[in-house]
N, C-alpha and C positions, 0 to 999 in steps of 0.2 A: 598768612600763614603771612650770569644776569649781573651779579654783585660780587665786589673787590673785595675783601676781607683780612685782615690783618688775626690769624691766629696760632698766637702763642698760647703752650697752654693755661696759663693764669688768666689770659684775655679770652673769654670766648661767647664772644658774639652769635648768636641767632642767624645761619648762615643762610641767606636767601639763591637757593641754586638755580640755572637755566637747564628746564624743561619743562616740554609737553608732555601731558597726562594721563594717561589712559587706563581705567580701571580693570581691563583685561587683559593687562601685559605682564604684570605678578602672579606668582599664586599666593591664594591665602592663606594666612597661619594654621596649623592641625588646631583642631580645637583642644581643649585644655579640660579637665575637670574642673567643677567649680560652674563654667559658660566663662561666655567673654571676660568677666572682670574677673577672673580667677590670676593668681598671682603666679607666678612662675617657679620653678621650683628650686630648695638652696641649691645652691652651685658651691661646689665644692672647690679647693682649693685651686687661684687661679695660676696660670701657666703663666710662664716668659714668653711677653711678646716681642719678635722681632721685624716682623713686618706689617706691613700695610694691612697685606690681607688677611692676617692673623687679628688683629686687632678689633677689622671690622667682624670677624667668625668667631670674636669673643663676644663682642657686643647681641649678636645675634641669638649664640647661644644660650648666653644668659637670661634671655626673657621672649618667651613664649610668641607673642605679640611681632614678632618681627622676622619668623619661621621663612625660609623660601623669597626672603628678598632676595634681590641681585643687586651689583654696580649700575651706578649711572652709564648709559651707553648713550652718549650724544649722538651716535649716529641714528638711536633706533627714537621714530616719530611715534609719540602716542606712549611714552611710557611713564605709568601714573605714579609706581610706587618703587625706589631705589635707594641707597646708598651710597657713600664718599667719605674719602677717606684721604685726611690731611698731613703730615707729617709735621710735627712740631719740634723745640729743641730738646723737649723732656718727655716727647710722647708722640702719640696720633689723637686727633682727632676724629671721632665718625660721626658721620651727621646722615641723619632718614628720615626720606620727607616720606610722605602718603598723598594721594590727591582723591577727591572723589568730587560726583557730580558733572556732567558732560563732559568728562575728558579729553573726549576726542577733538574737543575744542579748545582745551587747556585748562581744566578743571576749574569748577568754581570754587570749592572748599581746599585747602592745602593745610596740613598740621608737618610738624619738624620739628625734628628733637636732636640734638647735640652734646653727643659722652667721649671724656677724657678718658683715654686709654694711657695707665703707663706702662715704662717696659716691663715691670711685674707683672702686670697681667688685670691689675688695679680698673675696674670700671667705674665712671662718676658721670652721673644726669649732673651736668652744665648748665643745661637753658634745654627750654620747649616754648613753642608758639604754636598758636592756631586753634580752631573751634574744635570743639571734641568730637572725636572719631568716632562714623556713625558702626555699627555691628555688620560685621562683612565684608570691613576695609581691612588692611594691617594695621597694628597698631590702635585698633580698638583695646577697652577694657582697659583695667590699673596695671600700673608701672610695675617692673622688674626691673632690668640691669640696672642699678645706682642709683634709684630713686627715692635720693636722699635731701632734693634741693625742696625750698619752700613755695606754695604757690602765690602767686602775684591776683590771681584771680581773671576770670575772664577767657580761661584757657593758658594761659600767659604763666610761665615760672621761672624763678628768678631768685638767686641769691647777693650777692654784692653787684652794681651795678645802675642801671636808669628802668625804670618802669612808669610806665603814661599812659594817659589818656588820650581822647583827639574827642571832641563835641564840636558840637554845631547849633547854632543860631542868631537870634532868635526865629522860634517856631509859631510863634502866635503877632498879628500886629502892634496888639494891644497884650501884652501880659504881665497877668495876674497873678501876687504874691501864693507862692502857696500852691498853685495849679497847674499838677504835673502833667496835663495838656499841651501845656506852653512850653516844659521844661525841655534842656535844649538835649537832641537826639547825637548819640554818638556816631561817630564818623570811621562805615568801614572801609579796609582797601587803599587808603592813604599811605605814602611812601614817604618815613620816615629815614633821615641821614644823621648818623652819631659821625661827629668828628671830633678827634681828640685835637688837644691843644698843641698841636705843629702841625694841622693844616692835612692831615691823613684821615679819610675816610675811614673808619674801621667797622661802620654795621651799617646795613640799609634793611630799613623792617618794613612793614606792613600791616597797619591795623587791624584787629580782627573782626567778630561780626560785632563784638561790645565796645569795639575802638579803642583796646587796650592793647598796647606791646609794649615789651622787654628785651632786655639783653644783659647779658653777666658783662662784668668791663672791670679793668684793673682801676684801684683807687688813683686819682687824679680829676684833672679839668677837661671838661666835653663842649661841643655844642648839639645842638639836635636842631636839624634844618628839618620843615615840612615839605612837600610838593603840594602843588595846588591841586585841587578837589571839582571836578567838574560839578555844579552844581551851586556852587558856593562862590560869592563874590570876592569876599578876601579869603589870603591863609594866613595861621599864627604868624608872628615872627621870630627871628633864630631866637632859642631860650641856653643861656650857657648855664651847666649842672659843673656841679663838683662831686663827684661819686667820692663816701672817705669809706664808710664799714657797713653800710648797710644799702640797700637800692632806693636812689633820690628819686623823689615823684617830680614829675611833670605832669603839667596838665595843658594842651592847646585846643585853641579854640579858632573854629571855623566862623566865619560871617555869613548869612544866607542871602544879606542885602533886605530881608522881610523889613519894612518899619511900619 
């Protein structure tokens, strides 16, 4: 699917939050007609948002999928699926992760999604990360509030901004043109660093299980550091991106050491 973040709301990064996960500390959303993937229903004219928790009780409302979350409560251990909510100079930000898969441990799977609320009441899908949500989590099934951004593929969505890849190899001693045996395996779980050009951290991501992440970012000049990858002999090195109107690709590559 912990991390400093810089968001303004034209800049909105993929907000990677600190918590442990636990799949029976939510309840799940009412089911919906349709099943899972049924859409949410029109919302009608939206209200003035003036606070925090207004903003996040729009976002909720507006799509089915997210019914009975709560706040992040860092003091509470074990809690898989929540909410947060950011104040910006034009708006709030709310961002809602989901976790599933041993929670209790700290989930293996994590998805997050990030909507720009303004004080009109205006809901907008920002960015989403993470593998799709199995049936029985929140946030299973297609999008509602503002889900109007384009997808980057791989789970991964994205409008102006950096989207990437992360591989790994080589996978074969000897490889052979052609032979996607050999072809190099992407790399998940890797902790990616966007820093913009004065030296500011503004998004740390996390590749997914196709080793692809994203993030919305205002036009300008980046860099994107990797961390290293247990398993793997080298990591890429820093790649500088110039985001202008559309999301630049990156692509890095892991070394296995195989020859």
């Amino acid at each position: 699917m912990n991390r400093s973040i810089r968001a303004p709301l034209a800049i909105l990064p993929l907000i990677v939050l600190l918590a442990a996960c636990s799949g029976a500390s939510a309840p799940l959303p009412a089911a919906s007609a349709g099943g899972a993937g049924a859409s949410a229903p029109a919302a009608s004219a939206p209200a003035p948002v003036t606070s925090a928790d207004e903003a996040a009780a729009g976002v909720i409302a507006a799509d089915a999928r997210f019914a009975g979350l709560r706040p992040l409560n860092p003091n509470l251990i074990g809690q898989c699926c929540f909410y947060q909510v950011q104040a910006t100079e034009t708006g709030y930000v709310v961002t809602i992760e989901v976790g599933w898969g041993d929670c209790p441990s700290g989930c293996i799977n994590r998805h997050r999604w990030a909507f720009a609320v303004t004080p009109d009441g205006e809901i907008a899908l920002m960015g989403e990360q993470g593998p799709p949500v199995p049936a029985g989590v929140p946030g299973a099934g297609s999008g509602g509030a503002g889900a109007s951004a384009g997808t980057g593929g791989g789970g991964v969505t994205i409008r102006i901004g950096i989207e990437g890849i992360a591989v790994g190899g080589p996978v074969c001693p000897v490889v052979k043109p052609n032979d996607p045996a050999c072809a190099d395996r992407p790399v998940a779980g890797a902790a990616i660093h966007v820093i913009a050009a004065d030296g500011v951290e503004v998004a740390t991501l996390e590749t997914d299980a196709e080793g692809r992440f994203a993030v919305e970012l205002d036009p300008g000049r980046y860099r994107v550091v990797a961390d290293a990858v247990e398993g793997y002999m080298h990591g890429p090195g820093p790649v500088d991106v110039t985001v202008s109107t559309s999301a630049a690709k990156v692509s890095l590559s892991y070394d296995t050491g195989i020859r």
